[in-house]
Every structure is written in structure tokens, then in C-alpha cells.
MMTF fields as JSON, N, C-alpha, C and O atoms, coordinates in Angstrom:
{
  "mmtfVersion": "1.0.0",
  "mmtfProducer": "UNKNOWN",
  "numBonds": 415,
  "numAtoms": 416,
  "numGroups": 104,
  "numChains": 1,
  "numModels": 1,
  "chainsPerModel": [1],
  "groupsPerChain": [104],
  "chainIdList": ["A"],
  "bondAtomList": [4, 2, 8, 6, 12, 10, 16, 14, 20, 18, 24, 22, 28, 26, 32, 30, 36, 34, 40, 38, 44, 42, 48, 46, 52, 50, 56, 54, 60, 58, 64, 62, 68, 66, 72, 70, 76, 74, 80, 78, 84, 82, 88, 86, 92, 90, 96, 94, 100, 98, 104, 102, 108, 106, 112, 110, 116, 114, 120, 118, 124, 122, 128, 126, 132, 130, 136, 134, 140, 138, 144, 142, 148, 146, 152, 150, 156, 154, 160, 158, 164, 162, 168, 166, 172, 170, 176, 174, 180, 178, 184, 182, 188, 186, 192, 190, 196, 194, 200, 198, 204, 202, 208, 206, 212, 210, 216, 214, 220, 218, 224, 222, 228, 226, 232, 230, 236, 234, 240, 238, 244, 242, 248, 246, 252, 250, 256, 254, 260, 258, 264, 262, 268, 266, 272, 270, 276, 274, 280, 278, 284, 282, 288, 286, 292, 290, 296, 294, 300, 298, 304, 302, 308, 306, 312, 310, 316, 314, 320, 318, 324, 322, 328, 326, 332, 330, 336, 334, 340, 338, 344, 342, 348, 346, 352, 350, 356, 354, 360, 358, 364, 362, 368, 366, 372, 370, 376, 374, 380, 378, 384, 382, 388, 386, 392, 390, 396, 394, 400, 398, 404, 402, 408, 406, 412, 410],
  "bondOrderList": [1, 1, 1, 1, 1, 1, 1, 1, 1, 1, 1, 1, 1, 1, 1, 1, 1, 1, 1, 1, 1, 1, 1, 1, 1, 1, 1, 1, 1, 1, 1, 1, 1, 1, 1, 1, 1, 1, 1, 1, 1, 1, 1, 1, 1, 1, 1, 1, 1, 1, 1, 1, 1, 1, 1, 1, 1, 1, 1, 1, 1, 1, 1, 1, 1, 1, 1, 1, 1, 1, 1, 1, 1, 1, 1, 1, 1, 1, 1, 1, 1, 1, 1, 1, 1, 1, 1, 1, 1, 1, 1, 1, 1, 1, 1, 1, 1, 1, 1, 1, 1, 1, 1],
  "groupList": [{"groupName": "UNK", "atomNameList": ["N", "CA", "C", "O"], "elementList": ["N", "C", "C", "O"], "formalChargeList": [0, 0, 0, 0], "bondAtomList": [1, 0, 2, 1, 3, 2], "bondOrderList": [1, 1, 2], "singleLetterCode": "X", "chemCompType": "L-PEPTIDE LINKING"}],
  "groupTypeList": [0, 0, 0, 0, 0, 0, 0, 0, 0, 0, 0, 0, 0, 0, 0, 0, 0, 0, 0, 0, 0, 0, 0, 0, 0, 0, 0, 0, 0, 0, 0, 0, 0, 0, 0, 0, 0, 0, 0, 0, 0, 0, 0, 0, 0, 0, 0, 0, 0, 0, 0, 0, 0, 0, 0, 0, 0, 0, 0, 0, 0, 0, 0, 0, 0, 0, 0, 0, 0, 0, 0, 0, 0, 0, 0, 0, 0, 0, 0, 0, 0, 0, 0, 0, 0, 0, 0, 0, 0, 0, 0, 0, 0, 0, 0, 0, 0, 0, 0, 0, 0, 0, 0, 0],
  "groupIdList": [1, 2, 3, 4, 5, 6, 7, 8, 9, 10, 11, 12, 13, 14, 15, 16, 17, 18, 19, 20, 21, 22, 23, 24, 25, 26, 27, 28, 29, 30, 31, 32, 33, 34, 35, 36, 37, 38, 39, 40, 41, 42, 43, 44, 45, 46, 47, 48, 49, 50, 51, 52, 53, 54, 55, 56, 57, 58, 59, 60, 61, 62, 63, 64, 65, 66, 67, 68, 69, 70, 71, 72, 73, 74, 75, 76, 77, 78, 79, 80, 81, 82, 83, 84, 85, 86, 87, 88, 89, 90, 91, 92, 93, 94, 95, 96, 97, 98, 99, 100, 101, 102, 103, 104],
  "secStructList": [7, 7, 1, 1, 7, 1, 1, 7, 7, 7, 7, 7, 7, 7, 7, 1, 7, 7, 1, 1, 7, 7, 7, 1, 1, 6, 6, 6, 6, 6, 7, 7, 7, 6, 6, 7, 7, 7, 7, 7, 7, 7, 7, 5, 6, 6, 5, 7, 7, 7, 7, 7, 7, 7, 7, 7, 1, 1, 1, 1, 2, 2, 2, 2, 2, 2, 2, 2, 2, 2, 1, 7, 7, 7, 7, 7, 7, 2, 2, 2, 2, 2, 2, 2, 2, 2, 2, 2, 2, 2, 2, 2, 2, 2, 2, 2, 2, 2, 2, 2, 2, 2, 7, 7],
  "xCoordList": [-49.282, -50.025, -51.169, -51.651, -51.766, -52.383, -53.844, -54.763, -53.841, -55.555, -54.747, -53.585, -56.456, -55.917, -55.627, -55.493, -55.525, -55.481, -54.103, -53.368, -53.384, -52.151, -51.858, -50.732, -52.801, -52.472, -53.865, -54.63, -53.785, -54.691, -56.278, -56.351, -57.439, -58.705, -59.337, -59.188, -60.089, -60.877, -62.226, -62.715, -62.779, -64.064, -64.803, -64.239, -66.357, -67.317, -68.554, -68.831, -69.308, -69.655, -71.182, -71.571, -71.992, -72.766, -74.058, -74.343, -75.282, -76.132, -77.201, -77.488, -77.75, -78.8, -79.562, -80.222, -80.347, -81.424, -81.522, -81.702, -81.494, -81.225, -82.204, -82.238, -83.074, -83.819, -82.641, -82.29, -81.649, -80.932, -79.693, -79.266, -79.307, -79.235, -77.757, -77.479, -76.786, -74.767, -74.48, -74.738, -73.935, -73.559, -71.996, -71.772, -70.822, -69.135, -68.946, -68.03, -69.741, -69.178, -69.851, -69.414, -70.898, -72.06, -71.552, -71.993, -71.115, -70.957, -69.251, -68.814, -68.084, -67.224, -66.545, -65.349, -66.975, -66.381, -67.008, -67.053, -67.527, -67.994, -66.982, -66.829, -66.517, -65.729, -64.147, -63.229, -64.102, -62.743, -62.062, -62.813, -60.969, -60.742, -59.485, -59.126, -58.909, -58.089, -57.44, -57.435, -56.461, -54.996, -54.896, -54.086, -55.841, -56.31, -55.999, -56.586, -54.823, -54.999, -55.561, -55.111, -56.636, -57.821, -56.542, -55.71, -56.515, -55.151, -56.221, -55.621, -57.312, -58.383, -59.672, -60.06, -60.536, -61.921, -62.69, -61.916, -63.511, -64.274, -65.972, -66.919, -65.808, -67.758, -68.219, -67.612, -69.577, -70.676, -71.408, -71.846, -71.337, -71.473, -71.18, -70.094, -71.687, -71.113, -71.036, -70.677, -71.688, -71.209, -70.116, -69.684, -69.683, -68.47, -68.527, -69.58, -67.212, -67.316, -67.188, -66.546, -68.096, -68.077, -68.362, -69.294, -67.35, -67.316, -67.869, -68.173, -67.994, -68.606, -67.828, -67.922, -67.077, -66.376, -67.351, -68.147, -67.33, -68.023, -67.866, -68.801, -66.188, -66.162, -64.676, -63.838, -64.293, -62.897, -62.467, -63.222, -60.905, -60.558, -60.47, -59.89, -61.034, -60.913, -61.943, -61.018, -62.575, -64.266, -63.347, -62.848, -62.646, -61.885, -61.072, -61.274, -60.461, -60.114, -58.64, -58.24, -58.249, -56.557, -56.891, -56.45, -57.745, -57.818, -58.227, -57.749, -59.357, -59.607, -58.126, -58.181, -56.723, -55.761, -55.097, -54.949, -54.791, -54.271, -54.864, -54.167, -55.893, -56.457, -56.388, -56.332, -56.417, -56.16, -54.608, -54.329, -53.438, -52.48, -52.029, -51.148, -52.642, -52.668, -53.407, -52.957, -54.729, -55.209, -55.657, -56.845, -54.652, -55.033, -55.967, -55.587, -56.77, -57.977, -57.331, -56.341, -57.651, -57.133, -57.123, -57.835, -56.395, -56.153, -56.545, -55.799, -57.411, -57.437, -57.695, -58.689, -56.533, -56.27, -56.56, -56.046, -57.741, -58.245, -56.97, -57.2, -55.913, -54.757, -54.479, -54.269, -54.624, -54.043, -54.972, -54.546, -56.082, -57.352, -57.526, -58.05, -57.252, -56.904, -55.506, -55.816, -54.623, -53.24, -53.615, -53.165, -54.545, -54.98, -55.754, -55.61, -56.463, -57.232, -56.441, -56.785, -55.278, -54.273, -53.76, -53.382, -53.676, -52.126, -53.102, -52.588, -54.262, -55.151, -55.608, -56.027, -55.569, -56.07, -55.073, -55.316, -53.221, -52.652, -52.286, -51.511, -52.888, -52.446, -53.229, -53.139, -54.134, -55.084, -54.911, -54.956, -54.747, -53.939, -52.91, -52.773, -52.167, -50.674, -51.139, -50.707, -52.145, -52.43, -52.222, -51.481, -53.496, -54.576, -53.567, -53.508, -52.868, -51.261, -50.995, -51.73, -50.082, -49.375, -50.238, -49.519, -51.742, -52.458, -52.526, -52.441, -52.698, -52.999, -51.493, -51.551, -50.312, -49.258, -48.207, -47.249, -48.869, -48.682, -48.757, -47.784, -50.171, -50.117, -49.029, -48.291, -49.022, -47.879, -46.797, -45.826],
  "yCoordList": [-31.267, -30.044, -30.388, -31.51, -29.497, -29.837, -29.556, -30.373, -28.236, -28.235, -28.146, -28.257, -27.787, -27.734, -28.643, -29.798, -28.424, -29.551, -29.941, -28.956, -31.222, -30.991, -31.432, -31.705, -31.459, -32.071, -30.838, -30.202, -30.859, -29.718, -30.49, -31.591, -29.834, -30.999, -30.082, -28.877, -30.525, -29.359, -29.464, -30.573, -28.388, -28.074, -27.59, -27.277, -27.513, -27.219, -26.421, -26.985, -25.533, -24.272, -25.185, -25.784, -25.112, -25.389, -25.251, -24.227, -26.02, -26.355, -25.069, -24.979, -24.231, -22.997, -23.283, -22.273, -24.406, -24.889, -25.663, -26.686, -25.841, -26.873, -26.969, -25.993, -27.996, -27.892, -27.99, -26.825, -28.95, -29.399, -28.322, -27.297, -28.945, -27.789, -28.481, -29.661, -27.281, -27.275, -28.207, -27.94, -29.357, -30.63, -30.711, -30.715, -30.784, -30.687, -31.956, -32.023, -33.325, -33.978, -34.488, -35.05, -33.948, -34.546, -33.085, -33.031, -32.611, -30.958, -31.205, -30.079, -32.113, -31.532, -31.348, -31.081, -31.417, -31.44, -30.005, -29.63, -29.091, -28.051, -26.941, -25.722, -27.74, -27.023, -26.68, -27.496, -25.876, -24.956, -25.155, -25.107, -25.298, -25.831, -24.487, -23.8, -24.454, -23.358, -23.882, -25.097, -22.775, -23.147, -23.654, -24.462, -23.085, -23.809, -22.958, -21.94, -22.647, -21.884, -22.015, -22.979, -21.094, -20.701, -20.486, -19.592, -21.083, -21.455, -20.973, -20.104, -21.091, -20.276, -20.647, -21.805, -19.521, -19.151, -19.202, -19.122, -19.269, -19.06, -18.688, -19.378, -17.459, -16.351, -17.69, -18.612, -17.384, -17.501, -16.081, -15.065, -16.453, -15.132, -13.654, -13.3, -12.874, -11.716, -11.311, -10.351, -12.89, -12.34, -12.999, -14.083, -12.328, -12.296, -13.616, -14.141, -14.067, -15.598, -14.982, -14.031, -15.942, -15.411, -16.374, -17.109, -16.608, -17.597, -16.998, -15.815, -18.155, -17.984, -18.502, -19.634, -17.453, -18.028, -18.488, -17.644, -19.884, -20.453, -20.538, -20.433, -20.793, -20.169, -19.755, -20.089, -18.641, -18.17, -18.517, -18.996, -18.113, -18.424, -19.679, -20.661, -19.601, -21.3, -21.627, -21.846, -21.739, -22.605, -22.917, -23.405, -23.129, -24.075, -25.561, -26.03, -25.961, -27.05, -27.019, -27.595, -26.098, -25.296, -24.896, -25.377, -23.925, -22.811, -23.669, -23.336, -25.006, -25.233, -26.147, -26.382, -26.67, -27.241, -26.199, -26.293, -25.215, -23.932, -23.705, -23.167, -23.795, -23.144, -25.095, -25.085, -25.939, -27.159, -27.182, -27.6, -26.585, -26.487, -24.862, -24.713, -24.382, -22.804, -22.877, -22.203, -23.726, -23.643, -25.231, -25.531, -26.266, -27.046, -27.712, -27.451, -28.278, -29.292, -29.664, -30.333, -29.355, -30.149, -31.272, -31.519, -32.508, -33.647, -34.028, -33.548, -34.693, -35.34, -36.606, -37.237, -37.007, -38.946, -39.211, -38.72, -40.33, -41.012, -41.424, -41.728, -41.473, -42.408, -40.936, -41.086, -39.752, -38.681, -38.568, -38.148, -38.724, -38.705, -39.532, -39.319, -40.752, -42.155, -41.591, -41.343, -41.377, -41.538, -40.245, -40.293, -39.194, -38.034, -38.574, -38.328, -39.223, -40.05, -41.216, -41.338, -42.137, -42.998, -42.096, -42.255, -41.031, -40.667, -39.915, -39.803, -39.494, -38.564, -39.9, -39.567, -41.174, -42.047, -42.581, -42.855, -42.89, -42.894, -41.989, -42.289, -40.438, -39.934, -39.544, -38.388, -40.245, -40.034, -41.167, -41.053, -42.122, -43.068, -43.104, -43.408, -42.771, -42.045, -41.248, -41.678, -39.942, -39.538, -40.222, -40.129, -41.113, -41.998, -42.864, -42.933, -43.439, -44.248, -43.051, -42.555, -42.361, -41.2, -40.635, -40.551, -40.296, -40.301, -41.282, -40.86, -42.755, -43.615, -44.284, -45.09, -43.957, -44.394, -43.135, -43.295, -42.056, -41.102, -41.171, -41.092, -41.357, -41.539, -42.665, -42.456, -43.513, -45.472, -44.679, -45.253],
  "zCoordList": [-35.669, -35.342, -34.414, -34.573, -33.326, -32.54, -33.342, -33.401, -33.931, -34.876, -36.156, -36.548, -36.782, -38.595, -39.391, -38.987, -40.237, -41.774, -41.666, -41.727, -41.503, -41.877, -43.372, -43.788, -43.982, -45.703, -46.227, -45.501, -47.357, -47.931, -48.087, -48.634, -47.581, -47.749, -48.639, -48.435, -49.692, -50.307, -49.47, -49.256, -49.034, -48.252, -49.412, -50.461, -49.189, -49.579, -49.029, -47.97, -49.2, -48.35, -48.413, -49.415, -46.945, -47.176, -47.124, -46.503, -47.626, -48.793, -48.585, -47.391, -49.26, -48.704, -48.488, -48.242, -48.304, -47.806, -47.265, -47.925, -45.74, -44.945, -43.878, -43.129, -43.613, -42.427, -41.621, -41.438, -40.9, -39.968, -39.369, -39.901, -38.101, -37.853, -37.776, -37.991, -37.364, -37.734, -36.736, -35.562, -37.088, -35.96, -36.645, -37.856, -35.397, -35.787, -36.304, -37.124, -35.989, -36.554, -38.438, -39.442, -38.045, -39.245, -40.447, -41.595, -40.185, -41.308, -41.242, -41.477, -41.041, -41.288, -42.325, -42.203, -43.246, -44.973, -45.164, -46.335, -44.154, -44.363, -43.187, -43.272, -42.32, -41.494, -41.337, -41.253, -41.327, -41.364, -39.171, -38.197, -39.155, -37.72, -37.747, -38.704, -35.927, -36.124, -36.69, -36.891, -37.237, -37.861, -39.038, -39.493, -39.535, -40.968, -41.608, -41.241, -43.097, -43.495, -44.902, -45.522, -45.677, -46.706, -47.994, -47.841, -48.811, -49.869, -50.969, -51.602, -51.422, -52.028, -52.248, -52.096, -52.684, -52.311, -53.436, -54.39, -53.713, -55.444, -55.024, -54.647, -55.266, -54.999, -55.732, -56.276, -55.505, -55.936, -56.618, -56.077, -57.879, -58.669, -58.266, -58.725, -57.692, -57.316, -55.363, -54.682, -55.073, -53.395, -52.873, -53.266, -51.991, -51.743, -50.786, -50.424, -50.436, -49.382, -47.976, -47.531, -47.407, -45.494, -44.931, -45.259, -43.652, -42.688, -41.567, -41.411, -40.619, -39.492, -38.113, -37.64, -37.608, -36.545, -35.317, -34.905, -34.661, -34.072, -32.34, -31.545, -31.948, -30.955, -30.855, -31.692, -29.243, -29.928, -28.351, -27.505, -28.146, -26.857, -26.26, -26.723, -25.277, -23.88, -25.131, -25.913, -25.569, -26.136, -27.208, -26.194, -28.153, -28.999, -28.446, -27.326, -29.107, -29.062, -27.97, -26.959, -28.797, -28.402, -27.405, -26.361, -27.422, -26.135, -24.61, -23.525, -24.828, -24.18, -23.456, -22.249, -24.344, -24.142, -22.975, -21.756, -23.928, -22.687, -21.887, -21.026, -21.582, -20.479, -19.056, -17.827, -19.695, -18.795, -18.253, -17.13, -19.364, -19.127, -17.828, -16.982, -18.092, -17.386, -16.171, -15.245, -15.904, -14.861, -14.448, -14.558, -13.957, -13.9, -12.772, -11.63, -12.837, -11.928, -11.023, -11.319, -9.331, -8.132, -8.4, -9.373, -7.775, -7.648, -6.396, -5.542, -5.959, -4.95, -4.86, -5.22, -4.251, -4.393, -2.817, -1.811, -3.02, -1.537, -0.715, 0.455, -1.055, -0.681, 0.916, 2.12, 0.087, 1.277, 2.027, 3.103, 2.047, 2.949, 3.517, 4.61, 3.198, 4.153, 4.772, 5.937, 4.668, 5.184, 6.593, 7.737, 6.018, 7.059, 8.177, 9.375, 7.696, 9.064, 10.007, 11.182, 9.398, 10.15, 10.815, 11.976, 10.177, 11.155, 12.383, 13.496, 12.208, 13.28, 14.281, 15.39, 14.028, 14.715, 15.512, 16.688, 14.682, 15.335, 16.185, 17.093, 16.012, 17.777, 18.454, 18.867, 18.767, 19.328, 19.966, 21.191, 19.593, 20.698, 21.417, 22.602, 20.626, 21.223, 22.727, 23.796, 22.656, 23.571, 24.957, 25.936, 24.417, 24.984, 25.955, 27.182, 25.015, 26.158, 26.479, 27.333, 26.017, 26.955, 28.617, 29.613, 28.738, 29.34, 30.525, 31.678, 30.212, 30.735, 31.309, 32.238, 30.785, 31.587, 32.586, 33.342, 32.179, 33.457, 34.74, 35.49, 35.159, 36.627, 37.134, 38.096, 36.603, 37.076, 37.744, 38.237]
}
């Protein structure tokens, strides 16, 4: 699987009093990833459980996969930019003879 749990992890909701602030790698025994599916929940006395979706779309893990796959990054290899300038140098010489053995 590309996200998600592929074995069951038990998570833990976390702590209500926290100076620090939500870091993905330092909180993940607290984090839920896509494709995760919630197998069950247990309140805290009478309120109900609530997550916090963090980001959705291209800004995930996945999304940001699809979207590299869907819109991929130019390539530009020095090799064609060198090969663009030989070949502009070779005719520019080319000319240059062609030119110079005309008048003979």
C-alpha cells in the first residue's frame, strides 16, 4: 500500500495539555495517515471523538504522488544544450568554408 497502516497500530489521542506544538514525525503514535481505516473509537466520557484533517488533495503524501505523476517536472539534461551549441558551431563553420571556397 502506498499510505496507511498495513497491519492494525493501536493509536492514542493526544495529551490536553501540551505546550509543543504537532510535529509528523515526533506525534506519530498520535497520527492517523490516508487510507487508514478507524476499526474503533472509545469517548472520553460523554464527548464524542474528533479528528483533525491536516491536509487534503496535492498537500498529502498520495496526492502529492499524483500530482508528480500527472504533471511531471521538465527535464533538462546539459548533454542537449551542449549537443545545441556543437551543432550551431558546426555550422557556422560550415558557412564560413562554404563562403570562403566560393569565389576559387
Amino acid at each position: 500500500m502506498l499510505t496507511g497502516e498495513s497491519v492494525p497500530v493501536m493509536k492514542s489521542s493526544l495529551p490536553i495539555v501540551s505546550s509543543e506544538t504537532y510535529d509528523d514525525n515526533e506525534s506519530s503514535k498520535h497520527t492517523l495517515y490516508g487510507g487508514t481505516g478507524v476499526i474503533q473509537t472509545r469517548p472520553v466520557g460523554n464527548e464524542p471523538v474528533l479528528g483533525l484533517v491536516k491536509s487534503t488533495g496535492f498537500l498529502t503524501t498520495k496526492g502529492s504522488l499524483i500530482r508528480d505523476i500527472l504533471y511531471p517536472k521538465e527535464i533538462k539534461f546539459k548533454f542537449y544544450q551542449d549537443g545545441f551549441k556543437f551543432v550551431g558551431i558546426m555550422a557556422c563553420l560550415a558557412i564560413l568554408a562554404q563562403v570562403i571556397t566560393l569565389p576559387m
